[in-house]
C-alpha positions as CSV (number, residue, x, y, z in Angstrom):
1,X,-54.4,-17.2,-20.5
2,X,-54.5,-13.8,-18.7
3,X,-51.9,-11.3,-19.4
4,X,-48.4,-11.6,-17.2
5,X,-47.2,-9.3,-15.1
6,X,-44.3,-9.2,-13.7
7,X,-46.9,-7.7,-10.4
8,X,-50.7,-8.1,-11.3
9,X,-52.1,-6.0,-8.6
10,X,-54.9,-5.7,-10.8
11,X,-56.2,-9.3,-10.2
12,X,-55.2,-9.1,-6.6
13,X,-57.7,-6.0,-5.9
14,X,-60.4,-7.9,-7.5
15,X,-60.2,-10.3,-4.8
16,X,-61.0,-8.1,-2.1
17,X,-62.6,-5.0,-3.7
18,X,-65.7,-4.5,-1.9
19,X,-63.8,-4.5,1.7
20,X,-61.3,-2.3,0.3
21,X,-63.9,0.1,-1.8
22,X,-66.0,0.1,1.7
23,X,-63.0,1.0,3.3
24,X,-62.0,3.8,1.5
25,X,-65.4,4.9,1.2
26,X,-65.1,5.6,5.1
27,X,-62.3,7.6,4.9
28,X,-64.5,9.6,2.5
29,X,-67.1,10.1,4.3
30,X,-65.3,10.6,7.4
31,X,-63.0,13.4,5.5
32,X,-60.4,12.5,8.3
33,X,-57.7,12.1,5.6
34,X,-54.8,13.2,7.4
35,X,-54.3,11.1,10.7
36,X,-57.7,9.3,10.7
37,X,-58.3,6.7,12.8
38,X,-57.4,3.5,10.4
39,X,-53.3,4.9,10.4
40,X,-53.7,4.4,14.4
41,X,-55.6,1.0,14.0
42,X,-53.4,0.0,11.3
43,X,-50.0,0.4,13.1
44,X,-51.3,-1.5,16.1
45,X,-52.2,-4.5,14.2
46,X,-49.2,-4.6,12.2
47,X,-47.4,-3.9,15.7
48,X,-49.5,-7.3,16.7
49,X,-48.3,-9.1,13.7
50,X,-44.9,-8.6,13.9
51,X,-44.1,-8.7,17.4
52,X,-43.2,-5.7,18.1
53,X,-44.1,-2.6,20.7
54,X,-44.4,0.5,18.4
55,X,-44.8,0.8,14.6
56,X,-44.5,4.6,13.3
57,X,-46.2,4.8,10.2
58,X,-44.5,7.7,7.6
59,X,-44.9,8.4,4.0
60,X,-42.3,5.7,2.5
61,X,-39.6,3.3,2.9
62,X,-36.6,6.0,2.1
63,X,-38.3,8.5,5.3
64,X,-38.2,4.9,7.1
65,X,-34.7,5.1,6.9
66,X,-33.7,8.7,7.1
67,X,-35.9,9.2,10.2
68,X,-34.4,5.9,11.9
69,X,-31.1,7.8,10.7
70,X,-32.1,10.9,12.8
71,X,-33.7,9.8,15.7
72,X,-30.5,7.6,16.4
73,X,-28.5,10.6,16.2
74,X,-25.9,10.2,13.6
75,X,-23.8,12.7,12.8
76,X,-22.3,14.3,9.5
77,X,-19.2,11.9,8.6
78,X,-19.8,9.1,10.7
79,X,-19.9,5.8,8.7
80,X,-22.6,3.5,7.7
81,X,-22.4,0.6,6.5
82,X,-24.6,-1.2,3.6
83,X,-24.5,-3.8,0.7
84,X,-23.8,-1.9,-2.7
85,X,-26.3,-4.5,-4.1
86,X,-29.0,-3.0,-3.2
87,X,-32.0,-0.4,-4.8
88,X,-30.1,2.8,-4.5
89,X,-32.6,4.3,-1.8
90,X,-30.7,2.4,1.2
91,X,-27.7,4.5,0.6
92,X,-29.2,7.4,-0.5
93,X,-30.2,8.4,2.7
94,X,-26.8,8.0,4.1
95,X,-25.6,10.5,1.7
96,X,-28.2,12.8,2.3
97,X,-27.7,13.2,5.7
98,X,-24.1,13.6,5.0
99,X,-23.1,10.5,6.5
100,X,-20.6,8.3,4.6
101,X,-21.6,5.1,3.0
102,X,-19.2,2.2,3.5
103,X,-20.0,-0.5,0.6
104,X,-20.1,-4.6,1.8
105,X,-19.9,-7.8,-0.1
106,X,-23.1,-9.7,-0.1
107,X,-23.4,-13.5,-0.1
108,X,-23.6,-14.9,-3.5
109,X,-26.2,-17.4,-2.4
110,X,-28.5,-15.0,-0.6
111,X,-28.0,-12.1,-2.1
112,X,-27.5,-10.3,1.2
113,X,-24.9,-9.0,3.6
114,X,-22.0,-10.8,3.9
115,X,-21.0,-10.6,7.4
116,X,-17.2,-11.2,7.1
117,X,-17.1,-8.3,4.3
118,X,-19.3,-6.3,7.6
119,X,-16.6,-6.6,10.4
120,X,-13.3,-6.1,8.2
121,X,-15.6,-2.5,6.9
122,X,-15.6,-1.2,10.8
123,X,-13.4,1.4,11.5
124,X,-13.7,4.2,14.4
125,X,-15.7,6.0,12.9
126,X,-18.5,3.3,12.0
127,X,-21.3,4.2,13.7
128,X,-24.4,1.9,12.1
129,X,-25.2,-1.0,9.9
130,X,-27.8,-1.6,7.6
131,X,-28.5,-5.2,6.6
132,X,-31.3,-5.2,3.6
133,X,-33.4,-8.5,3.2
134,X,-33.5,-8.3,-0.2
135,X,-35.6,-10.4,-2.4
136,X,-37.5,-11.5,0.7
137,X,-34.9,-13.9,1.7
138,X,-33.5,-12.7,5.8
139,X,-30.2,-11.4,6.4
140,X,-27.6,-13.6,8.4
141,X,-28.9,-11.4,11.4
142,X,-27.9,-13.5,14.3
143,X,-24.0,-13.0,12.9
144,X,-24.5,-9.0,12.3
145,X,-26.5,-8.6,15.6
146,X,-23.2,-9.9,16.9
147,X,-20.6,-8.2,15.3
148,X,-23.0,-4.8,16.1
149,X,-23.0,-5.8,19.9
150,X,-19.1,-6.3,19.6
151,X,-18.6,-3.1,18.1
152,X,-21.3,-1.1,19.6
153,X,-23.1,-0.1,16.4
154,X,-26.7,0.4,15.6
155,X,-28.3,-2.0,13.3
156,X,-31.1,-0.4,11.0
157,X,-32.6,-3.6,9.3
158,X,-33.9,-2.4,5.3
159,X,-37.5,-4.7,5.4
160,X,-38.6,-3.0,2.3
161,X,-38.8,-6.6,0.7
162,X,-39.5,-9.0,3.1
163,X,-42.3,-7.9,5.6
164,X,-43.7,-11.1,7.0
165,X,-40.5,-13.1,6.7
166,X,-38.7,-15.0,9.6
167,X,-35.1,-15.5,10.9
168,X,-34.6,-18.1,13.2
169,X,-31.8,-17.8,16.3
170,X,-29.3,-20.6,16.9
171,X,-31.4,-20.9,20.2
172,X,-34.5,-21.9,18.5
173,X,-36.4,-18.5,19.1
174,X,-37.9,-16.8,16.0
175,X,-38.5,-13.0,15.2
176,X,-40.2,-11.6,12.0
177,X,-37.5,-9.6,9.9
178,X,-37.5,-5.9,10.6
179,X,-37.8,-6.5,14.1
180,X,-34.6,-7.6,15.6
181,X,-32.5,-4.3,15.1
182,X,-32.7,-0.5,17.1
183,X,-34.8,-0.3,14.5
184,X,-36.8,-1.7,11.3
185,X,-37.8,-0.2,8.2
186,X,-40.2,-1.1,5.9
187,X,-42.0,0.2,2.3
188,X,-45.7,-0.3,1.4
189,X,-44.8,0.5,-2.3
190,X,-48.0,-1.0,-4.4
191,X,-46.0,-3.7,-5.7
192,X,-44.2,-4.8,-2.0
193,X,-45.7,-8.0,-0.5
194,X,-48.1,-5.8,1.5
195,X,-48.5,-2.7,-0.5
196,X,-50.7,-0.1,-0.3
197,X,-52.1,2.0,-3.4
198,X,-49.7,4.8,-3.5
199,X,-46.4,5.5,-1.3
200,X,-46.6,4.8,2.5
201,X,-43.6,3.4,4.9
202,X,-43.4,2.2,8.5
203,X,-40.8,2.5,11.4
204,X,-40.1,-0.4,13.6
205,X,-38.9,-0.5,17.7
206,X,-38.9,-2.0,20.7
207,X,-37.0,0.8,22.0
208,X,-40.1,3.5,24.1
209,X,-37.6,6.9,24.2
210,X,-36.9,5.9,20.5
211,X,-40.5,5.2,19.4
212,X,-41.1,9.1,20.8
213,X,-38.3,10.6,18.6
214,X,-39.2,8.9,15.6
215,X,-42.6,10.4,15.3
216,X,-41.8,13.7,16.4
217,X,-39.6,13.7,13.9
218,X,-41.6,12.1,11.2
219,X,-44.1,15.2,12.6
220,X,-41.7,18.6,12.2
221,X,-40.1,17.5,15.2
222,X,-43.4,17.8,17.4
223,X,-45.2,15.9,20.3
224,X,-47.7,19.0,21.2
225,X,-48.9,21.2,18.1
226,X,-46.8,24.3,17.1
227,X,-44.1,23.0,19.9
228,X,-41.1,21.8,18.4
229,X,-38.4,20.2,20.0
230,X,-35.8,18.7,17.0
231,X,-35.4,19.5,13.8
232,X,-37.8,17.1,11.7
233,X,-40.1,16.2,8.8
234,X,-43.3,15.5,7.1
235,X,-43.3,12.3,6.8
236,X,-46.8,10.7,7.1
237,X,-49.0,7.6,6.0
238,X,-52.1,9.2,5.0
239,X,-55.7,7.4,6.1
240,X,-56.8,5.9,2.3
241,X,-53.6,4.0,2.4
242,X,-54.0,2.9,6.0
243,X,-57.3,2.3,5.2
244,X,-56.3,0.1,2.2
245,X,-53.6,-1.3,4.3
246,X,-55.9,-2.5,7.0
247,X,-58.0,-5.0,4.5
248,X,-54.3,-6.0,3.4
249,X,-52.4,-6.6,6.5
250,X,-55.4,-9.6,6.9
251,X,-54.1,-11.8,3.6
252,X,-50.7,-11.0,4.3
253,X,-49.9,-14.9,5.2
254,X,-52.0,-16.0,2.0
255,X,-50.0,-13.1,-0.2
256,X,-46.8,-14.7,1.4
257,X,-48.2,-18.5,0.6
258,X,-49.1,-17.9,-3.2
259,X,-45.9,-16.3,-3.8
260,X,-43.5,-19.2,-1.7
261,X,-45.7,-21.9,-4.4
262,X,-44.8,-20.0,-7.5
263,X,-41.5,-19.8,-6.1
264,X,-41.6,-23.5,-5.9
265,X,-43.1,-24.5,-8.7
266,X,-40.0,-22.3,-11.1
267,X,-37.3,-24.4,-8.8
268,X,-38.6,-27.7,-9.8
269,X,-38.1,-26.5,-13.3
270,X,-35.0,-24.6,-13.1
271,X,-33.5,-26.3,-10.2
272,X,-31.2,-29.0,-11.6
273,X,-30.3,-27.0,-14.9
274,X,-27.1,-26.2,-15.6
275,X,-27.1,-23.0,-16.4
276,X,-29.5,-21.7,-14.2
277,X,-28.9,-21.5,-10.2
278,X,-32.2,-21.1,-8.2
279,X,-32.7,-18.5,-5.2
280,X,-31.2,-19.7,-2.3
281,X,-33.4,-20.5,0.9
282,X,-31.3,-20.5,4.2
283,X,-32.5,-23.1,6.6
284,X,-32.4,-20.2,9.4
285,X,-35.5,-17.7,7.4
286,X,-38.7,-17.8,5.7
287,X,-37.7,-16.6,2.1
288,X,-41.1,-14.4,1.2
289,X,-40.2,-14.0,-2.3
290,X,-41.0,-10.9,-3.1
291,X,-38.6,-11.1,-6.1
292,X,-37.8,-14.5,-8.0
293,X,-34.5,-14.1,-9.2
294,X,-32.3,-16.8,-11.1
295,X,-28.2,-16.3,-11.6
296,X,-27.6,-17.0,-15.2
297,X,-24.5,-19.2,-16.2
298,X,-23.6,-18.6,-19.8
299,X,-26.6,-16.9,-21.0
300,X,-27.0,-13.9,-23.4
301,X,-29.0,-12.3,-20.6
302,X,-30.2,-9.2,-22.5
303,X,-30.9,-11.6,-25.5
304,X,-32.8,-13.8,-23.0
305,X,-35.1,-11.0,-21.9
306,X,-35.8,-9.5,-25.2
307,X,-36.8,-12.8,-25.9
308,X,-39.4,-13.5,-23.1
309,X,-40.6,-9.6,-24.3
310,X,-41.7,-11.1,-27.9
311,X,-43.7,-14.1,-25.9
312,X,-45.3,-11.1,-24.1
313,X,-43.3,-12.4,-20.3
314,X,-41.9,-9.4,-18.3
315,X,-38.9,-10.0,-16.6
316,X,-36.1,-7.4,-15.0
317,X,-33.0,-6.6,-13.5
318,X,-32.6,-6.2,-10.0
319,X,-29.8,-4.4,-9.9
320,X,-27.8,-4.0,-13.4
321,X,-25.3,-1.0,-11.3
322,X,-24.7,-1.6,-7.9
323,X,-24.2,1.4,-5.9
324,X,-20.7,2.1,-5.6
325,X,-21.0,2.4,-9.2
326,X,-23.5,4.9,-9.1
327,X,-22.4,8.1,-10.2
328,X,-24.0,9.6,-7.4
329,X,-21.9,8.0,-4.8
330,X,-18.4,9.1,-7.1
331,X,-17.7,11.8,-4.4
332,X,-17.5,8.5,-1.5
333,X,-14.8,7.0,-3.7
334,X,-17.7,4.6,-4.9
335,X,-15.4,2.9,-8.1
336,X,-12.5,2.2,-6.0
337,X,-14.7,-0.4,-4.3
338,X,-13.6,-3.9,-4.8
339,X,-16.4,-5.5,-4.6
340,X,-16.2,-8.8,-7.3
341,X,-19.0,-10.8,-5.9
342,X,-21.3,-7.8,-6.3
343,X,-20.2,-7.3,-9.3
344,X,-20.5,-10.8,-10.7
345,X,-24.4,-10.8,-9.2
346,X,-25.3,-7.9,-11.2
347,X,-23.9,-9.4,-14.5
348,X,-25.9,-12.7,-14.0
349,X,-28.8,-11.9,-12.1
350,X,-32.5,-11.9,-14.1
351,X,-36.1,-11.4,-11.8
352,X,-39.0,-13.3,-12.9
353,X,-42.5,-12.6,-12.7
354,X,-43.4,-13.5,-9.0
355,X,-46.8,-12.0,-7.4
356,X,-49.6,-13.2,-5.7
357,X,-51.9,-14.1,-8.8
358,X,-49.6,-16.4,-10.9
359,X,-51.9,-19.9,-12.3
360,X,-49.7,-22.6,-13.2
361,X,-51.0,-21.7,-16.8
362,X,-48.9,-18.9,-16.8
363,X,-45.8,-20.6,-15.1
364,X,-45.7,-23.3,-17.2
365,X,-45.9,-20.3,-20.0
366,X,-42.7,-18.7,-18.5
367,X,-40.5,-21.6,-17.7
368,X,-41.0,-23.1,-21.1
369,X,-39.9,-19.8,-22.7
370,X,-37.0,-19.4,-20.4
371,X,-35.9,-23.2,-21.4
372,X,-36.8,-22.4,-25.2
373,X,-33.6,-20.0,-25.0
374,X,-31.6,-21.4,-22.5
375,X,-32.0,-24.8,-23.6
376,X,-33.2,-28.0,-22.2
């Protein structure tokens, strides 16, 4: 059996070496490595893929945000709202920007943003919402993009974990997540469902005056060299990874496939026991798995995963401190959150191994561990 991993990008590249060691070899020889033609070619086909009119391509998932923060033109002390369970990056922006973070239930089923905990959060000074797909699994979007309207906030969907998923509208229609906000964000971290081989992030919009503003500001706040309008940054996806991204983008569907029959093959062993619930999947998205991640009922949880570690199995926490326990956040009144259902999740939740490469060898490997300690 090959080693596990809780992400074997190893095997993966294997798999399509040549096309990405002839792409990268191009970049090379071009020695366009700032700007070069893939990062153009790669944010139009991406565009293509998801529906969408512009993709701005910047240097990772947390720019996605800060820029999208920017551009939209929030202001020092207005509010934004965002689930504490979460990887700390969605509200570390908000923070740095000196905006104030405004912590949300999430749904105990889906792990994300619960939209009553959303609307009683609003206050005057609300001014945007950021609804994270986490896991892979869509947001309730069709209930925030409501409450948003209602209120007239900006909704900055975190796609970080679910590129390639799908939320469908009460009216039938479908969008791809990251797409149905003023703006989507999005991380190609090596070990997202499209990842590149180093940092890189993407901006999402339909929105033309917006799609401007975000990559002048992802540019030092410039349209013509050495002209600068706004204050910005430099914030950029550089050609290797667009390069890399471009042989990528084309297995996307089969990355998404391999991971959604992995996914299915742990619920058919997890899914009736008792102390065990599976990851929920909504009947309104495509759950993309980009984490498989079990709530634990009456198990020594640390016990459980030192014990997968001796049978050589990764596994992991996704998240053990929510962020309005975060140290970082004291100064926002972070502990004085009541937040019990995020706090329950982060006592109960354990992560898998879930990638592209799993065999059913290795499944069976890791489910029969999992019941060893648990029990049948």
């Amino acid at each position: 059996m090959k080693p596990i991993q809780m992400v074997d990008l190893k095997q993966q590249y294997l798999k399509i070496k040549t096309e990405v060691d002839g792409a990268i070899q191009q970049v090379v020889d071009s020695t366009a490595f700032i700007n070069g033609k893939p990062v153009g070619e790669f944010a139009g086909s991406l565009a293509g893929y998801l529906g969408i009119k512009h993709v701005v391509t910047c240097a990772n998932g947390t720019d996605a945000l800060q820029i999208s923060m920017m551009a939209l033109g929030l202001e020092p002390g207005d509010e934004v709202i965002t689930p504490s369970f979460t990887y700390v990056a969605t509200v570390e922006v908000v923070a740095l920007l000196r905006l104030k973070p405004v912590f949300v239930e999430v749904d105990k089923r889906t792990f994300c943003m619960d939209p009553e905990s959303l609307e009683k959060a609003i206050t005057p000074k609300t001014k945007a919402i950021v609804p994270v797909h986490l896991y892979g699994h869509p947001a309730p979007m069709e209930e925030i993009l409501k409450i948003a309207e209602k209120y007239g906030l900006y909704v900055i969907e975190d796609n970080a974990q679910a590129i390639g998923s799908e939320y469908k509208f009460s009216d039938g229609s479908v969008r791809k997540t990251g797409t149905m906000g003023m703006t989507g964000t999005t991380s190609f971290f090596p070990s997202k469902n499209l990842g590149c081989y180093g940092d890189g992030g993407a901006i999402f919009t339909n929105d033309d005056s917006l799609a401007i503003k975000l990559k002048m500001i992802a540019n030092h706040g410039q349209q013509k060299r050495y002209y600068h309008e706004v204050v910005g940054c430099n914030s950029r996806l550089d050609t290797l990874q667009a390069a890399v991204l471009n042989v990528k983008l084309k297995s996307l569907g089969i990355y998404i496939d391999a991971r959604r029959k992995a996914a299915d093959y742990y619920d058919r062993v997890f899914g009736e026991h008792p102390k065990t619930t599976i990851p929920y999947r909504a009947n309104y998205g495509l759950h993309v798995f980009h984490q498989y991640t079990l709530i634990l009922e009456g198990v020594d949880r640390d016990g459980l995963i030192q014990f997968l570690s001796s049978r050589n199995i990764p596994s992991m926490i996704y998240y053990p401190v929510p962020a309005h326990k975060q140290q970082m956040f004291a100064a926002f009144g972070g502990s004085d959150w009541l937040l019990p259902d995020t706090d329950w999740l982060t006592e109960r939740v354990i992560s898998l191994p879930m990638h592209t490469e799993l065999d059913e060898e290795q499944l069976a490997w890791i489910s029969s561990a999992v019941l060893e300690y648990i029990g049948r």
